[in-house]
N, C-alpha and C positions, 0 to 999 in steps of 0.2 A: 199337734199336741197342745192341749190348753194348757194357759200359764196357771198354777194353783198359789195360794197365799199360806202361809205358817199365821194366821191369826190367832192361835193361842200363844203366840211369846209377841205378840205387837206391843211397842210402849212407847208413849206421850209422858214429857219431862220440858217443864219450865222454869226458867231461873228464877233468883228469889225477888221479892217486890221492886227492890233497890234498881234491877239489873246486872247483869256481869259479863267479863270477858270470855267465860268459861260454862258453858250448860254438858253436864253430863244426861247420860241416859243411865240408868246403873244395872249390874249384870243383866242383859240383854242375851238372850242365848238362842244362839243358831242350832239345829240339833238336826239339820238337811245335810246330805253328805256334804262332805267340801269338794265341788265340782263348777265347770265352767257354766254349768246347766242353775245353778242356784246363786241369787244374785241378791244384796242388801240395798233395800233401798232408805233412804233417812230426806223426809220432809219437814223444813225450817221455814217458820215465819218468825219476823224482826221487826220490831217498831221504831227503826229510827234509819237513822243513814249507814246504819253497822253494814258487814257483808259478811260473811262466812270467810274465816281465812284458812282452815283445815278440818277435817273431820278424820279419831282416827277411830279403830278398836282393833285390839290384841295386834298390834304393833303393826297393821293393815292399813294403807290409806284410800280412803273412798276420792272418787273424782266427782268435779261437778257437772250434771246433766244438764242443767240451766237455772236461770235467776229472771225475776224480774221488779224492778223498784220505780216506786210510784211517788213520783216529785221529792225522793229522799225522807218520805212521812214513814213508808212500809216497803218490805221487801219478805218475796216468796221464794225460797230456794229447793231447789230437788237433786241429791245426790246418791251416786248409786256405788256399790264394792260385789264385782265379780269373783265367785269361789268364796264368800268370808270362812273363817277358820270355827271350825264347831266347838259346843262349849260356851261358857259365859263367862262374857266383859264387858267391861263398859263400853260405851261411845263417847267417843269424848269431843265436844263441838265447841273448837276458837273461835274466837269473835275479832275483827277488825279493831275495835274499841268496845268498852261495856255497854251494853244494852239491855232491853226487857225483849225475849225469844221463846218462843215454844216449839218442840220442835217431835216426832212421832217417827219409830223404827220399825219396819216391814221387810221379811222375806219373801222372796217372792221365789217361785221351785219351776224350773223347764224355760227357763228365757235363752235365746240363743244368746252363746257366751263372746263370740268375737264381736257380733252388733248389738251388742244390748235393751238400746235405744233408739229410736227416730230421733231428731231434731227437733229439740222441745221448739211450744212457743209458749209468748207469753202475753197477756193482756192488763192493762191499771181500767182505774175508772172511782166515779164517785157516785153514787146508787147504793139500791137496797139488792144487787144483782149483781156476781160474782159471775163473770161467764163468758166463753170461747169455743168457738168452731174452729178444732182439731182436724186440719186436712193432712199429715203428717206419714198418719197410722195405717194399716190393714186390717182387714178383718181377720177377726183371732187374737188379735194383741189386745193389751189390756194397759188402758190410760190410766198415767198417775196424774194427779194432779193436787197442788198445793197452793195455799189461800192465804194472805193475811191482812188482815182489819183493824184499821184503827180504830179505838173508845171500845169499852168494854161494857156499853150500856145497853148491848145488844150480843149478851155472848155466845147466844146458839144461832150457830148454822145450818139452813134447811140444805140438807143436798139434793140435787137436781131427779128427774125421775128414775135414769138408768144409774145413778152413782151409787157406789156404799161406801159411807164413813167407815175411815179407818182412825182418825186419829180427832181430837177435838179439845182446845184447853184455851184458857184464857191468861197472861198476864195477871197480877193483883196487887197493883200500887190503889196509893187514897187517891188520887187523882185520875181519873176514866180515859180522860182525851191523853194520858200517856200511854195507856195500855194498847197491847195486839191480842186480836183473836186469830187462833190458827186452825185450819181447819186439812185435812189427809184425805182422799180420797180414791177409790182405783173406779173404771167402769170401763167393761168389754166394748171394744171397738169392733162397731157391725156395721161401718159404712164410712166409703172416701170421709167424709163431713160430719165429723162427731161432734157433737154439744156437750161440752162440762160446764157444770155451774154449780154454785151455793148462794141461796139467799137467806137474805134476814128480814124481820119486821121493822116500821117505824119510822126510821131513820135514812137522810145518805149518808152512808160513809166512805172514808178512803178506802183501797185495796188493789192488790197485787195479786195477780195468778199466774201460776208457771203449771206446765202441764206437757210431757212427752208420753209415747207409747212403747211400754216395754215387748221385745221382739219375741213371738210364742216359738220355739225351738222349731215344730211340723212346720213353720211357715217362711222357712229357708231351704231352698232345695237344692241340696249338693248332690255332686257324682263324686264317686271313689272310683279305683282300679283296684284290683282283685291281684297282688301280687302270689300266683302260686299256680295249680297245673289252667291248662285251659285259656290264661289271661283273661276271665270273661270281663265284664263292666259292671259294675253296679249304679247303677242307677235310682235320685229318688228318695224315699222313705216307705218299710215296711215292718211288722212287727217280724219278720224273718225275710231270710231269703236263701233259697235252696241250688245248688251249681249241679248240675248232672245228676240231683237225686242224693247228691250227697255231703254236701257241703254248708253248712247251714250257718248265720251270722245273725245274732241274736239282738234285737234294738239296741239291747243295753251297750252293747260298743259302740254304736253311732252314737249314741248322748256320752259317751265317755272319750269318744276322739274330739269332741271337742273344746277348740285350746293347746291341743298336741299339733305339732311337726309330724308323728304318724304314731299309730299303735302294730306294736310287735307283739306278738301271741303266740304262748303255746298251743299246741293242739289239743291238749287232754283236761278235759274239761269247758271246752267254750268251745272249740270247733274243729270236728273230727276228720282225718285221714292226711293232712298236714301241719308238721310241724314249722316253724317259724315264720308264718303269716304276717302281712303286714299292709296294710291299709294306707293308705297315701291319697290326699286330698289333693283334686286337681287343678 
């Protein structure tokens, strides 16, 4: 199952010229069921030696995927929130100390919910090239990854050939060599050794990449047992599955068992000729 994007509620938010300890995102609205299968992700760049000390929304806290910071000039961070709650709230992103940060909110629909992520990594460098060979990931999943630039004298980012920008803002003090450029990115992983990148013109500049690959639900394969006549197994992934012609279990409970200890089920209406059904992961 491909991971899909909510790209019409995505949103990029930067603090004010000055800097601050506090960058909201403002109502940001999840509108994907609330399940294990739908996941928040929020991509922050920083200009200075700050780090992320929390992120929440509607009283939820996200955890960190990973970071990387470049001789304390810039830092990239990528954080993610399994289930978020549907509805609109803000995001709201602490800061270690005040800084200048930009920072982009994406949902992302079918990531397997107990692994979410691979083991991000992460890269610096001083260039006109933002960029990392991703050996992490599987095919099917789909790399996030996150940028951030010092000086603002070059504030678009080219992204790479398989990437799509998702997020893109710059800082805006009078002075250039303080400001960060941020840059959001996702691109489907179709091999051991993916390349993410963003470039720019002209210039080297400092910069930080962080980059993991979120886990496509199809590309975790569980067995269940079949608690009910028969004991048969279940094995695998299908869009049904049929017990002696008569028993049928319909995907939507496998994307809804997980996250659960087990699902118990009536029989009328999801799956016929046993009452109290129960699914048990092995």
């Amino acid at each position: 199952m491909a991971i899909t994007k909510d790209t019409v509620h995505k949103l990029t938010a930067k603090t004010a010229a000055a800097g601050a300890g506090i960058l909201t995102i403002p109502a940001f609205i999840v509108d994907t069921p609330t399940s294990s299968d739908s996941t928040l992700t929020v991509g922050v760049s920083i200009g200075s030696i700050a780090a992320v000390s929390s992120i929440m929304r509607d009283g939820q806290s996200l955890t960190l995927v990973g970071a990387q910071t470049n001789t304390g000039n810039c830092r990239a961070e990528l954080w993610r929130l399994v289930g978020p709650n549907e509805g609109t709230a803000d995001i709201v992103i602490t800061f270690s100390i005040s800084t200048r940060a930009v920072a982009t909110a994406l949902t992302l629909v079918d990531v397997y919910g107990p692994t979410p992520f691979d083991t991000y990594l992460g890269a610096t460098g001083l260039s006109q090239d933002a960029t990392l060979t991703y050996t992490n990931g599987s095919s099917g999943d789909l790399a996030v990854v996150v940028v951030a630039k010092l000086d603002s004298t070059e504030p678009d980012l080219t992204p790479g050939t398989a990437t799509v920008q998702e997020g893109e803002d710059v800082t805006a003090d009078g002075t250039a060599a303080l400001n960060v450029v941020h840059f959001m990115g996702t691109e489907p992983i179709a091999a051991p050794s993916q390349v993410v990148n963003a470039t720019w013109a002209t210039t080297d500049r400092e910069w930080a990449l962080v980059v993991a690959s979120a886990n496509a639900m199809a590309a975790i394969s569980t067995s269940f047992q079949w608690k009910g006549p028969n004991n048969c197994q279940l094995q695998g992934f299908a869009t049904e599955m049929e017990f002696d012609g008569i028993y049928t279990i319909p995907m939507a409970v496998f994307q809804g068992f997980y996250g659960n200890g087990g699902i118990e089920l009536d029989s009328d209406g999801v799956i016929s000729g046993n009452d109290d059904i129960r699914l048990l992961k092995q």
